[in-house]
VEXMI-78884 format. One line per 8 residues: number of its first residue (from 1); their letters; for each residue x, y, z of C-alpha. Coordinates in pm, 1 decimal. Each point is the difference from the previous one (the first is absolute). Layout:
! residues N
NUM) A) X Y Z; ... $
END
This chain:
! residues 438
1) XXXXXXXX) -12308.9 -4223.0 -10148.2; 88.4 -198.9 -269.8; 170.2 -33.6 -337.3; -87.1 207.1 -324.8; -315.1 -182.1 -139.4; -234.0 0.2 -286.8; -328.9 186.7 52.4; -340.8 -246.3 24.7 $
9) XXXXXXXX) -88.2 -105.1 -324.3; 297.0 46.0 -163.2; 69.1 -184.2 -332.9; 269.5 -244.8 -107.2; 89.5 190.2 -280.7; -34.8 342.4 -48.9; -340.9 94.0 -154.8; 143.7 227.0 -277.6 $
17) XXXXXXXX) 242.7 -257.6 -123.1; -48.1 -81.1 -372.9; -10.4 -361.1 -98.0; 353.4 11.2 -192.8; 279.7 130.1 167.8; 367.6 -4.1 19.1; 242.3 -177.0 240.5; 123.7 303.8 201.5 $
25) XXXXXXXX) 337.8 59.1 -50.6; 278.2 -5.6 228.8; 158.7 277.8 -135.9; -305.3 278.0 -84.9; 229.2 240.3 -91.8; 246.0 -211.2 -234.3; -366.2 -143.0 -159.7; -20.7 371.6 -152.6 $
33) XXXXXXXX) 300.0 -70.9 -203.5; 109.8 341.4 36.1; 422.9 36.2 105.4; -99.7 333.0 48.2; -250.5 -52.6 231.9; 241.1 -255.4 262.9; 318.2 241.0 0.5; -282.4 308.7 80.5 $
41) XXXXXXXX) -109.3 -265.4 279.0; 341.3 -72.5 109.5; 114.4 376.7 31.1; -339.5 85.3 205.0; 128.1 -296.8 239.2; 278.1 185.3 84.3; -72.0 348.7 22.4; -378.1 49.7 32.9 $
49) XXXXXXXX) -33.8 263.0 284.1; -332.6 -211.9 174.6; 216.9 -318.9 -54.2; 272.7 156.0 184.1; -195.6 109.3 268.9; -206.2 -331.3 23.7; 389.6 -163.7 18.3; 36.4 205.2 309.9 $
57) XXXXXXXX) -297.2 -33.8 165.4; 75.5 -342.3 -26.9; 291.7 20.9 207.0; -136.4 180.4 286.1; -268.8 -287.3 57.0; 224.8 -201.2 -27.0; 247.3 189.2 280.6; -324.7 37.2 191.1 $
65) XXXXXXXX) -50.4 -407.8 -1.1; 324.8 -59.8 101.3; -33.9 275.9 313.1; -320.5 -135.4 103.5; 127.6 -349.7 50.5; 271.0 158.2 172.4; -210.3 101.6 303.9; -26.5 -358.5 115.2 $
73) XXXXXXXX) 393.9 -25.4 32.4; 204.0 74.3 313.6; 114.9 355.6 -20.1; 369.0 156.8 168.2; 98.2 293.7 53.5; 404.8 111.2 159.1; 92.1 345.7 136.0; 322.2 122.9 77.8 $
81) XXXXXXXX) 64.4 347.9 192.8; 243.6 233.3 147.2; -34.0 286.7 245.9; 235.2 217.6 22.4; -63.2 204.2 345.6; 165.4 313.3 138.8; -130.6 162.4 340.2; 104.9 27.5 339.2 $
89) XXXXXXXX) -234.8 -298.7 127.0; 171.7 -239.6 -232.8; 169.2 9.2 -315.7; 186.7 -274.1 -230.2; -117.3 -203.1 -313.5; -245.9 -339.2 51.9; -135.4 -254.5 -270.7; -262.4 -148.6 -17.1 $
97) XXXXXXXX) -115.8 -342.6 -181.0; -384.8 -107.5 -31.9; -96.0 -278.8 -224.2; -342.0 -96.8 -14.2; -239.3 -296.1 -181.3; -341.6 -25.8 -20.2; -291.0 -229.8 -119.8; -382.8 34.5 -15.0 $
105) XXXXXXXX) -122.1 -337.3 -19.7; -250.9 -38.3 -277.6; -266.2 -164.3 236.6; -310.5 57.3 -191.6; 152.0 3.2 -339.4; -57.6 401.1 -37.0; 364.1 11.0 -163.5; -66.7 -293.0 -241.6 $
113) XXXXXXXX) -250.4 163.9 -109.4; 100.8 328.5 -70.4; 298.8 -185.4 -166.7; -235.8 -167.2 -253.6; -218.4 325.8 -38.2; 353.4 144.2 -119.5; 79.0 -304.4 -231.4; -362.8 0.5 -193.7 $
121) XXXXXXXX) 36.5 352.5 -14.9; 341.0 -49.7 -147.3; -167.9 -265.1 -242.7; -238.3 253.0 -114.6; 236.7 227.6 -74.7; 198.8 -249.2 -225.2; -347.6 -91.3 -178.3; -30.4 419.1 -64.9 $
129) XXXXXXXX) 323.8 -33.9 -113.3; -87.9 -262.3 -236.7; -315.0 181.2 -106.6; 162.2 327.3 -90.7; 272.0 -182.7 -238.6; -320.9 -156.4 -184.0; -178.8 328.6 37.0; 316.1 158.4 -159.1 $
137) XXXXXXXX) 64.0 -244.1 -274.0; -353.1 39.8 -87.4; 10.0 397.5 0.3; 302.8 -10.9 -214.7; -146.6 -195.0 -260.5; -355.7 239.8 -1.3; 273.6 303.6 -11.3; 174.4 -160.5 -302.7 $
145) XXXXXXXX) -267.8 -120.3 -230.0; -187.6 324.0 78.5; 346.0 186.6 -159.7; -47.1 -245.2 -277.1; -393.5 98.3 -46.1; 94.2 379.4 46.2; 275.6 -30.9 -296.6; -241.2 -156.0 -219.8 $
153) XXXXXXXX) -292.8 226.8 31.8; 281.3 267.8 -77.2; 67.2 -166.6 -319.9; -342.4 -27.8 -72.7; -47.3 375.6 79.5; 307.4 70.3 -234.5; -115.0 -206.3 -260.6; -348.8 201.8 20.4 $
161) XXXXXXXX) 160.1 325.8 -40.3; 248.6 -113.0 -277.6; -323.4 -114.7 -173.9; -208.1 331.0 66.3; 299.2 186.0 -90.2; -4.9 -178.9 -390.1; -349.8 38.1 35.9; 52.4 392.6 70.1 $
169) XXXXXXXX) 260.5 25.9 -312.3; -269.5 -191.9 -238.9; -298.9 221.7 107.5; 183.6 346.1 -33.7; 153.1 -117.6 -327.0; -354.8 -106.3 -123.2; -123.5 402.5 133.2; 257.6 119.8 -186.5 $
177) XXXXXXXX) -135.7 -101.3 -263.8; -320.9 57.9 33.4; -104.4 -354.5 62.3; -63.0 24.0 357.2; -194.3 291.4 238.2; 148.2 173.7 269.2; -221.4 -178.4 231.0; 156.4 -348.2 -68.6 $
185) XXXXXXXX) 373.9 153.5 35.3; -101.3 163.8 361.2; -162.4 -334.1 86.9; 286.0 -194.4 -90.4; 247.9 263.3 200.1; -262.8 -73.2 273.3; 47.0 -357.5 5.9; 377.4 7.4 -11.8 $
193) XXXXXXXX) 35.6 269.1 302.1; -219.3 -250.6 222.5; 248.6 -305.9 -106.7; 268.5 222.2 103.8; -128.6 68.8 268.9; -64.2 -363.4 105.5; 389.5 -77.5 -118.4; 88.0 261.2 285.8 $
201) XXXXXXXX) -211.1 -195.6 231.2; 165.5 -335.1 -79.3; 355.1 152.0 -3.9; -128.3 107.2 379.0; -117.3 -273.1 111.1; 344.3 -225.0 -121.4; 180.1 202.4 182.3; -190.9 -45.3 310.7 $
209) XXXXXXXX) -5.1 -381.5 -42.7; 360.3 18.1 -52.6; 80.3 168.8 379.5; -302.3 -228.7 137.6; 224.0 -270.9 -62.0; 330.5 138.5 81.4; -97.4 90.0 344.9; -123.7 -423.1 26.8 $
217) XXXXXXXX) 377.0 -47.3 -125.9; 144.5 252.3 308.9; 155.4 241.3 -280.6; -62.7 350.7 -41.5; -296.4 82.7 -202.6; 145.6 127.5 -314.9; -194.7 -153.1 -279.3; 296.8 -156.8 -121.2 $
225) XXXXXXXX) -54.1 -354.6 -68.6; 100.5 -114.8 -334.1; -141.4 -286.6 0.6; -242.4 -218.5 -278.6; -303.2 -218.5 74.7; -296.2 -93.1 -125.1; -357.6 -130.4 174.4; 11.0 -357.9 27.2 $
233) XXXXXXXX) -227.5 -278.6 -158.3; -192.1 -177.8 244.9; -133.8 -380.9 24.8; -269.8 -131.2 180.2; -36.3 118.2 399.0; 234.6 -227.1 234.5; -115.1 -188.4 246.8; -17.2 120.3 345.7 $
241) XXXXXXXX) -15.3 -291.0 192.4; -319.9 -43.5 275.8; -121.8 299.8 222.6; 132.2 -232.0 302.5; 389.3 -21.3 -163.8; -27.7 383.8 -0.9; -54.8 41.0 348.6; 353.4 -179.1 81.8 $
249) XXXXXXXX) 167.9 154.7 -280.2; -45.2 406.6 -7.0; 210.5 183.2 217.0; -249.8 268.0 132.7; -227.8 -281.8 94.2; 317.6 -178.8 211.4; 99.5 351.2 128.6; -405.4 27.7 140.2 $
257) XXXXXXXX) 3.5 -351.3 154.9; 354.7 90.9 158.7; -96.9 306.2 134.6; -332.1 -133.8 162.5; 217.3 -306.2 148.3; 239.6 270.6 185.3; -288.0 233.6 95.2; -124.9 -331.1 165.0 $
265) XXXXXXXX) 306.0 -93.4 164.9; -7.1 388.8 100.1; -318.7 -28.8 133.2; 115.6 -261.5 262.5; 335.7 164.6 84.3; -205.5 280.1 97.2; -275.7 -235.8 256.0; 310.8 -130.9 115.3 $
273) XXXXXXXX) 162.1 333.9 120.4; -273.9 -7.9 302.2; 150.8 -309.0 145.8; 254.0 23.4 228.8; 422.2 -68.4 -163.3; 290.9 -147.4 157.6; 368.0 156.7 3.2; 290.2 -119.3 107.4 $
281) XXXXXXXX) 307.0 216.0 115.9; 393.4 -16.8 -6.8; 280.0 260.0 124.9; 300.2 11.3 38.8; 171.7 298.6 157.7; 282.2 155.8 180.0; 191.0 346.1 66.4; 352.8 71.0 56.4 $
289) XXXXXXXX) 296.5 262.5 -4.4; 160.2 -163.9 -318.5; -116.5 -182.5 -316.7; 136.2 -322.4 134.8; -235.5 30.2 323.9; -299.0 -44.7 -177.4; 103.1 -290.1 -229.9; 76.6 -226.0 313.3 $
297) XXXXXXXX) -239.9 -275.5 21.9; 25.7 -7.5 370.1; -113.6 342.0 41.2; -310.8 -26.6 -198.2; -325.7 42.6 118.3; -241.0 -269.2 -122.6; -397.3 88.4 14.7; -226.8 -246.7 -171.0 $
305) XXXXXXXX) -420.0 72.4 -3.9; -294.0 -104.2 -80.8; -302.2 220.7 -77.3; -349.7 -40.6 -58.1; -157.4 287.2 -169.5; -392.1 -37.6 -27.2; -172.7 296.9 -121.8; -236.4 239.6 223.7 $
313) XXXXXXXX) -108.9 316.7 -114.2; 68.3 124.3 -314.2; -315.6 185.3 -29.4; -117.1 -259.8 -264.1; 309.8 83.0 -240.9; 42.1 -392.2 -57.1; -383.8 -76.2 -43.4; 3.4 273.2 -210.9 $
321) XXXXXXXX) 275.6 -146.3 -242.9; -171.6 -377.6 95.7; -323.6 152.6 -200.8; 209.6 205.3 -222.0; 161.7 -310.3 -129.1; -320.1 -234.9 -32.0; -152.9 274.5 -239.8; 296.9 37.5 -197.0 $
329) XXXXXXXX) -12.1 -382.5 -24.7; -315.9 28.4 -108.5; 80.3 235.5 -287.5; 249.7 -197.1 -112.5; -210.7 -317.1 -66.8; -296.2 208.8 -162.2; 291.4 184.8 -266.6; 111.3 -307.1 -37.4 $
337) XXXXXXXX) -368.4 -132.4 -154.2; 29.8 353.2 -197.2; 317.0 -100.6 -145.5; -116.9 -307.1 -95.8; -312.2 134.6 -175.7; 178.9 264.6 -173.1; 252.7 -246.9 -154.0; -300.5 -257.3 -114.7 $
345) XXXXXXXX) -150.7 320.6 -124.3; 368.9 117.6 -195.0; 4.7 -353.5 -193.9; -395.6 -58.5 -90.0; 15.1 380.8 -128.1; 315.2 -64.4 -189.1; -104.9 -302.4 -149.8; -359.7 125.6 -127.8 $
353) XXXXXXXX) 176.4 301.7 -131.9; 224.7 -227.2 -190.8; -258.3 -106.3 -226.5; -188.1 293.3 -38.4; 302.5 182.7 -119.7; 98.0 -262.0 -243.7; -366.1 27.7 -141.4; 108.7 366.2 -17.5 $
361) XXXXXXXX) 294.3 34.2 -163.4; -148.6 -263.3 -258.3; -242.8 235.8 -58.4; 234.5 271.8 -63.1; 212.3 -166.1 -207.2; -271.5 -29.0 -180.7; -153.4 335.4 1.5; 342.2 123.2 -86.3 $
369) XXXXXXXX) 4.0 -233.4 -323.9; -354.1 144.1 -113.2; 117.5 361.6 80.7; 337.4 21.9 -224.4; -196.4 -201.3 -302.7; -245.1 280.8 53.7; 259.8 251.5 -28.2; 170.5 -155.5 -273.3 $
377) XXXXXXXX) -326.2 21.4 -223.5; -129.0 381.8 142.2; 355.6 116.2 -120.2; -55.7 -162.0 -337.8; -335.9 136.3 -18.4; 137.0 404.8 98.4; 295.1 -87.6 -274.5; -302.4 -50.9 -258.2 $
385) XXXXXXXX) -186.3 305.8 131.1; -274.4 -223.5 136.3; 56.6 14.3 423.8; -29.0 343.5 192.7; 297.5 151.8 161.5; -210.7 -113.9 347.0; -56.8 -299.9 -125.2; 399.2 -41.6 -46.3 $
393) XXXXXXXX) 78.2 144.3 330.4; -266.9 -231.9 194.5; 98.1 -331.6 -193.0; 391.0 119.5 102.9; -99.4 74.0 417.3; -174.4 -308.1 15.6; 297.9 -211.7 -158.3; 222.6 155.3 260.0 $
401) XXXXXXXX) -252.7 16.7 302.7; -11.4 -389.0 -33.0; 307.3 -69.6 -21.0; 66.6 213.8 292.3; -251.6 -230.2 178.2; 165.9 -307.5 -113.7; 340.1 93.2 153.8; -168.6 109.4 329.0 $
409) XXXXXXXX) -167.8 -329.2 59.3; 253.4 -205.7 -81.1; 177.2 175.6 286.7; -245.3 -38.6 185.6; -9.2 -365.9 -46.0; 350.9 -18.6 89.0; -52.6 232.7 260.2; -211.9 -292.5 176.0 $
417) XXXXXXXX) 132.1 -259.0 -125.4; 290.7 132.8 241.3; -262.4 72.0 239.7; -55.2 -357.3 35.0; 301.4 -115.9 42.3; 29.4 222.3 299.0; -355.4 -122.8 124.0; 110.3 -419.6 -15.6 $
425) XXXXXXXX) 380.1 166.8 151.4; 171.3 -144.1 -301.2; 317.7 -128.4 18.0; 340.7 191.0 -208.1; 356.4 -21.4 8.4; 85.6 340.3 -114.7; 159.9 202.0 264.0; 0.3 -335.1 225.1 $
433) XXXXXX) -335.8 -63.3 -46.4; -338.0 16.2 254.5; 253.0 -240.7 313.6; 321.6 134.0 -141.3; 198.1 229.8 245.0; -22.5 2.7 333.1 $
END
């Protein structure tokens, strides 16, 4: 088994990469110029529930490493006891003292092995570790320009039913007097109950974006942040370096190569189990009738051994866990190819959506433009008598329907521009950044 590598055929560079780029960063989350965004980051650091738990799962490999390579030290154990006897055969109180030390000679390097099993395993952990802070980083940033997006399609929304709601005054004014027809007053009503409706949508769905990110910051989901943004502007797509770089450089791809290394070393600790293992035996031990009997060197009984254990029947237990090993070995080096695929197939995706959603939101912008100059002359034309009610109310739905689509894809741009960051495991120094910590 060997290290993480590139599937056959490959590229240099990745095949969705645009001929300009930026230099990547190496500070993603500082490149957003948003102080909101790094002290939301450095909170989740801190108190993120998964974070937490990562931190501690952490520290059990860890404790599990340093027990493994334990096993190939000497061990001791002492025991000290007192009988207190009272019959008619014999009676009185004796003490006892047994100390003993023992040592099972790593002959076929079983323990080593287990010992490094424990460490990769360990080092897997750590590169989880240093996955979820990314992960974390990257889901607070998603949570908080999605609050941003959700507050301005509620200002939108508002600003639609403010306008129906002038528009609603103007047409029952006008069937007052006897200008307009019922018909054009009920549409009108129509149209503003459906933006109100839409406005109690948004309102919803702030809210909901609001606790979504609370519960990434560890606090209670109250809807209570108070706190002002706006979407970003975005350059050109960074660069993410070679498909090879990535390989040594995200953490879930480390964690996979770590993993199949221990399963490997596993693998062999369990073959070696079937030969026979070598331990050697101290004691020292001795009884009296008072405490100062059994601490008198010339009393004590000295026994030193040597024992060779060499397995017989088991009824196949150890081939069993020989084989059981080997596949799980085997598992690990073919998720470790998965993990590799899946991250080359993270970046190319993020990078072709890149451009596809700048071509998008260019086109939006634009569509927007086109839709409030439309809007601007329908409403001249119903002041003059010469646009329909409908006419009004379409020109006014498609003014607001594309700017609605204008704020969701820029979102959604930022969305994966964030995305990417987390595919290329860029670096940030928020919260102690992707190697801060532990």
């Amino acid at each position: 088994m060997g290290p993480a590598a590139l599937p056959d055929g490959a590229p240099g560079r990745f095949s969705a990469l645009p001929e300009t780029v930026a230099a990547a960063p190496h500070d993603w989350i500082a490149a957003f110029e948003d102080p909101v965004l790094a002290a939301l980051v450095d909170e989740a650091m801190e108190a993120n529930p998964s974070l937490l738990a990562a931190r501690a799962g952490l520290n059990a490999a860890r404790a599990a490493a340093r027990g493994a390579s334990g096993a190939r030290l000497p061990t001791a154990d002492g025991r000290f006891g007192v009988t207190d006897q009272d019959g008619p055969l014999q009676s009185g109180t004796s003490y006892s003292l047994q100390l003993e030390a023992s040592w099972s000679a790593d002959v076929w390097g079983r323990l080593s092995d287990q010992a490094r099993a424990s460490a990769l395993t360990a080092e897997a952990v750590h590169a989880d570790w240093r996955g979820a802070r990314l992960s974390v980083a990257a889901g607070v940033a998603q949570a908080w320009y999605a609050l941003i997006e959700a507050r301005e399609q509620r200002a939108l929304a508002q600003a639609d039913v403010d306008m129906r709601t002038r528009q609603t005054d103007i047409v029952e004014r006008r069937f007052q007097r006897g200008v307009a027809r019922s018909s054009d007053l009920r549409t009108s009503r129509s149209a503003l109950a459906s933006s109100q409706a839409v406005l109690a949508s948004r309102e919803r769905a702030v809210e909901a974006a609001a606790r979504a990110l609370e519960v990434q910051l560890g606090r209670y989901p109250a809807s209570a942040l108070a706190l002002d943004g706006e979407l970003p502007a975005l350059g050109p797509v960074i660069d993410p370096g070679s498909p090879q770089a990535l390989l040594q450089r995200r953490p879930d791809i480390i964690a996979a190569e770590a993993r199949m290394q221990a399963a490997g070393f596993s693998a062999d600790a369990a073959r070696k189990a079937l030969y026979p293992g070598l331990t050697l035996r101290a004691e020292l031990r001795d009884t009296g009738s008072s405490p100062g009997d059994v601490f008198d060197a010339q009393n004590l009984a000295r026994t030193v051994s040597a024992s060779i254990l060499a397995p017989l029947f088991r009824g196949g237990q150890l081939r069993a866990e020989r084989d059981r090993q080997a596949a799980l070995a085997e598992q690990a080096s073919a998720r470790l190819v998965e993990t590799v695929l899946s991250a080359l197939r993270e970046v190319e995706n993020t990078l072709d959506a890149d451009a596809r959603l700048a071509r998008r939101v260019e086109a939006l912008a634009a569509a927007a433009s086109e839709a409030e100059a439309a809007l601007e002359l329908v409403e001249r034309q119903y002041a003059s008598g010469v646009a329909t009610i409908f006419e009004l109310i379409d020109a006014q739905t498609r003014a607001i329907q594309a700017q609605t689509q204008l704020i969701t894809a820029r979102r959604e741009r930022v969305d994966n521009r964030i995305a990417l960051h987390l595919a290329v495991a860029g670096g940030f120094e928020a919260g102690g950044g992707l190697t801060g910590g532990m």
